[in-house]
C-alpha positions in Angstrom: 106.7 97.7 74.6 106.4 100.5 77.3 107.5 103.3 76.2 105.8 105.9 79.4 108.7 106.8 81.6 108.4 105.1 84.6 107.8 106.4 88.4 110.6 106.0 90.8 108.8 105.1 93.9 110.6 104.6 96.8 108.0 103.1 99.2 104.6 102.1 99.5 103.1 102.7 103.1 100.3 102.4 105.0 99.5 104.4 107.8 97.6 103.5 111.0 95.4 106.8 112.1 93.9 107.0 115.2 91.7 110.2 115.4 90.6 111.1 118.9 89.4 114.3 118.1 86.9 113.0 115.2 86.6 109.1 116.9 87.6 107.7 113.6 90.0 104.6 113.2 91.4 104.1 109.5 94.1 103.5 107.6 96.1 105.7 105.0 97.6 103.9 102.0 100.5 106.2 100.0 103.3 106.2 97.4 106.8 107.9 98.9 108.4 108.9 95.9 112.4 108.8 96.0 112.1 112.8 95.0 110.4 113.1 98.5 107.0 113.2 96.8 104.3 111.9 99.0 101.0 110.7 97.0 98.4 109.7 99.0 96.0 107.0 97.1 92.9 105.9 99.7 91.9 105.8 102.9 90.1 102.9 104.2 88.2 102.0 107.1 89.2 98.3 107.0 93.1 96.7 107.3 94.7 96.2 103.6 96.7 92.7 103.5 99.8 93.3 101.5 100.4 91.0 98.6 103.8 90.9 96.5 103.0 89.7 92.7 105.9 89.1 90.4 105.1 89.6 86.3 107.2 88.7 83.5 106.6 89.7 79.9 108.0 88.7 77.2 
C-alpha cells in the first residue's frame, strides 16, 4: 500500500515555443499544480503524443 502523500496536480501541459530570437522550435512539457505551482519536466525538440493509461491494483 502507498503510504507517500500524493501530489495534487491540476494539469499537465504542453507548450508550443516558437523562438525567433534563438530560431528554435520545441515544445515544453509541465505539471500545474492546483497550489499554482508550475513544475516544468522537459523540453523536447520533437511533438509528444498524449496517451491516457488507466491502472488498477488490487
Amino acid at each position: 500500500m502507498m503510504k507517500n502523500k500524493l501530489d495534487k496536480i491540476k494539469e499537465i501541459r504542453v507548450e508550443e515555443v516558437h523562438d525567433h530570437v534563438d530560431g528554435r522550435h520545441f515544445y515544453r512539457v509541465y505539471f500545474y499544480y492546483e497550489k499554482g505551482k508550475i513544475n516544468i519536466m522537459a523540453e523536447s525538440s520533437t511533438k509528444p503524443i498524449f496517451a491516457r493509461y488507466v491502472s488498477k491494483v488490487f
